[in-house]
N, C-alpha and C positions, 0 to 999 in steps of 0.2 A: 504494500500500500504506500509507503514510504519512498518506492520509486518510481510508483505510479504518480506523485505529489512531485517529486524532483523532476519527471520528466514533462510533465504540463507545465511546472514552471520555468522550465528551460523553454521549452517551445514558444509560452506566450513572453519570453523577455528577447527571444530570436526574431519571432513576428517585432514586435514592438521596436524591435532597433531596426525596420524596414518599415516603422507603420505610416512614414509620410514621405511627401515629397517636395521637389522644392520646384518650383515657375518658372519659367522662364522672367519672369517679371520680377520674382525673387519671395513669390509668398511660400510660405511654408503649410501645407493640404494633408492634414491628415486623412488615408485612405478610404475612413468608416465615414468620413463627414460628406454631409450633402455638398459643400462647397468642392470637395476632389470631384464627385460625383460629376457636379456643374464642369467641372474644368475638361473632365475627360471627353464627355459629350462635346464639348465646345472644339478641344483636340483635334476630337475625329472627326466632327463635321468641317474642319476650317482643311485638314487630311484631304477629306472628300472632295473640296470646291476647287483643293490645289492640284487635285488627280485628274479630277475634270477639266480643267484649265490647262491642264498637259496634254491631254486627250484631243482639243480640240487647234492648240498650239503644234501638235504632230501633223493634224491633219494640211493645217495652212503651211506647215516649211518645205524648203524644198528637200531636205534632208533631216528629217526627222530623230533618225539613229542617236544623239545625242539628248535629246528629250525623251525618247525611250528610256534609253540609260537614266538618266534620273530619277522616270518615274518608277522604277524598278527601284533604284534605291531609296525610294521615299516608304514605298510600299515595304520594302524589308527593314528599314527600320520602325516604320510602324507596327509591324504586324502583330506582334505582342499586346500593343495596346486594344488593335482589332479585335482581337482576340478577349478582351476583356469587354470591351465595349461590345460584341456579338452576345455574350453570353450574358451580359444584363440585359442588353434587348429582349434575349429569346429566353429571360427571364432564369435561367441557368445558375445552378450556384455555385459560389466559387471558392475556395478553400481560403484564408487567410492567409497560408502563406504563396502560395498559386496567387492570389489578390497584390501580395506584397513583390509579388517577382514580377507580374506584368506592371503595375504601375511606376514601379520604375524605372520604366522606358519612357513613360510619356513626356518628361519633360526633354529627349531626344527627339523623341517627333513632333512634339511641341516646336525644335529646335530646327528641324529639318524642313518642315513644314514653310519656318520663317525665312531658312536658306532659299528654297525653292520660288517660293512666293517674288524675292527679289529678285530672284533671274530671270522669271518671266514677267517683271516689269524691265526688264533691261532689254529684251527681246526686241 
């Protein structure tokens, strides 16, 4: 019983040293709180509008290949977060530490997201 007690303690002080994450803006989002919630949505929606903006950006160049590549690497550093954000959609649940290992990506594709966004204003 005694290891039973050490080893949930060990686990939620393991979760809990992954339980936030930090913005790109510089807020600090714990994982359980609506305000991470809010951010991840915001993420992947901002994700999505930059995928499609490549999508359509492919279609108008004369050479494309180069905006491919991108969006491929947008898409694999999000995917994690996709991943997270797919499974609360489809209402899915998600283990805390599983929780704690995808959101720590988001503030890379958070990060990626803003890369991308200003090379297709440079375009």
């Amino acid at each position: 019983m005694a290891a039973c007690r050490l080893s949930i303690l060990f686990l939620a002080a393991l979760t809990g040293c992954a339980s936030t994450v930090t913005s790109l803006d510089g807020r600090q989002l714990r994982i359980s709180s609506p305000e991470f919630r809010s951010y991840v949505e915001r993420v992947f929606r901002e994700q999505n509008e930059v995928a499609t903006a490549l999508a359509f950006a492919q279609t108008d160049a004369a050479d494309g290949s180069e905006l491919v590549a991108l969006e491929d690497d947008l898409l694999a550093v999000c995917a994690e977060l996709n991943e997270l954000a797919v499974a609360r959609r489809d209402g899915r649940s998600v283990s805390m530490s599983r929780q704690a290992t995808l959101a720590a990506t988001a503030p890379a594709c958070e990060a990626a997201v803003a890369d991308v966004r200003l090379r297709l204003v440079a375009l």
